[in-house]
N, C-alpha and C positions, 0 to 999 in steps of 0.2 A: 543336195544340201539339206532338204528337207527332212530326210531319212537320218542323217546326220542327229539332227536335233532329236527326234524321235527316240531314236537309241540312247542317245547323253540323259534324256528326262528318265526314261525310265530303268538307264541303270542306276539312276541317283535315287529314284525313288524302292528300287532292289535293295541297295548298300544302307541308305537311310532308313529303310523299314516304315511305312507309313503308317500314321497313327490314328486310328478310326474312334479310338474311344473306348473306355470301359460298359460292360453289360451290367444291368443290376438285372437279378432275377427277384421279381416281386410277386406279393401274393394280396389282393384285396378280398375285403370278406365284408360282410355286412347281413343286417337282419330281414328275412323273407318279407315280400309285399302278400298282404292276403287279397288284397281288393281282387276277383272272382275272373275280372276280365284282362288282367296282366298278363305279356307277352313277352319283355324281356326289360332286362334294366342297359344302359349304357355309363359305361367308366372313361370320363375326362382327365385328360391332366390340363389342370388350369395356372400354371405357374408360367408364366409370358402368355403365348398363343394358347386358347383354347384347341385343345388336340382330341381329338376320338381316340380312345387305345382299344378298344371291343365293344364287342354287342354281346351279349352275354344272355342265351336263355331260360326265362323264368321256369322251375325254381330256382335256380342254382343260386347260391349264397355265397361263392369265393369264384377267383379267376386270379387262374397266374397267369403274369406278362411280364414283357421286358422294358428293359430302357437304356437305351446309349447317353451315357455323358461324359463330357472330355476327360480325358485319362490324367492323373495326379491334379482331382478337383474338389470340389468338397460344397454343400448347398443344400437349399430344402427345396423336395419336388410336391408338390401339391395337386389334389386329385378330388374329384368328385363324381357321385352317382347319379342317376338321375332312373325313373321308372319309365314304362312303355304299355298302354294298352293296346289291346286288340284293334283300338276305332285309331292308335299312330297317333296319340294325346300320349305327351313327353311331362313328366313333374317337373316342379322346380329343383333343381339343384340340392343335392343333399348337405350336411352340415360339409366342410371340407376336411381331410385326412394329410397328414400332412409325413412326410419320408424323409429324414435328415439324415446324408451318406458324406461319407469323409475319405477320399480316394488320395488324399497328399500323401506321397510317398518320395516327395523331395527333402532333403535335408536340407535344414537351415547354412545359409552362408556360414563361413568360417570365419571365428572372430579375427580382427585384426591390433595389433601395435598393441600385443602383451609387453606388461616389464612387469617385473622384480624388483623391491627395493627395500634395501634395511628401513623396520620400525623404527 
């Protein structure tokens, strides 16, 4: 019986196509830290949950990454930098960067109860 079940979820999930979410390919960039004892900068997304996206070694001035978000959606992701020295002292937060993506690829409902009428 159990095998049963098994089979029925995952031809549903075959037929149905499951939906994981669209990729954005992103690119952060920002201006070099000179300070002597810099080690690497880190890139947050801080839009909900504060997330780590990379660690990122100093010099480097851009990093591309990804980001999944639900498929036909639309929202601002927001992100920020932050520096790293040698002695593992983290700055504060850089100004925040902000990625407004628009993935709606649903059409609007269909109007309903046209008429016609002589002016």
């Amino acid at each position: 019986m159990k095998m049963k079940w098994i089979i029925i979820v995952f031809s549903l999930l075959f037929i149905c196509g499951p939906s994981f979410g669209a990729t954005l390919n992103l690119r952060a960039t920002w201006t070099a830290n000179t300070e002597p004892d810099m080690r690497e900068y880190r890139l947050y997304r801080t839009d909900g949950t504060r997330t780590l996206i990379g660690t990122i070694a100093h010099p480097t001035t851009s990093y591309n990454f990804t980001i999944t978000v639900p498929d036909n959606s639309s929202g601002t992701l927001t992100f920020v930098l932050t520096a790293v020295d040698t002695n593992n002292n983290q700055s504060a937060d850089s100004t925040p960067a902000s990625y407004n993506y628009n993935l709606d690829t649903i059409p609007p409902g269909v109007p309903r109860n046209l008429s016609v009428q002589n002016q």
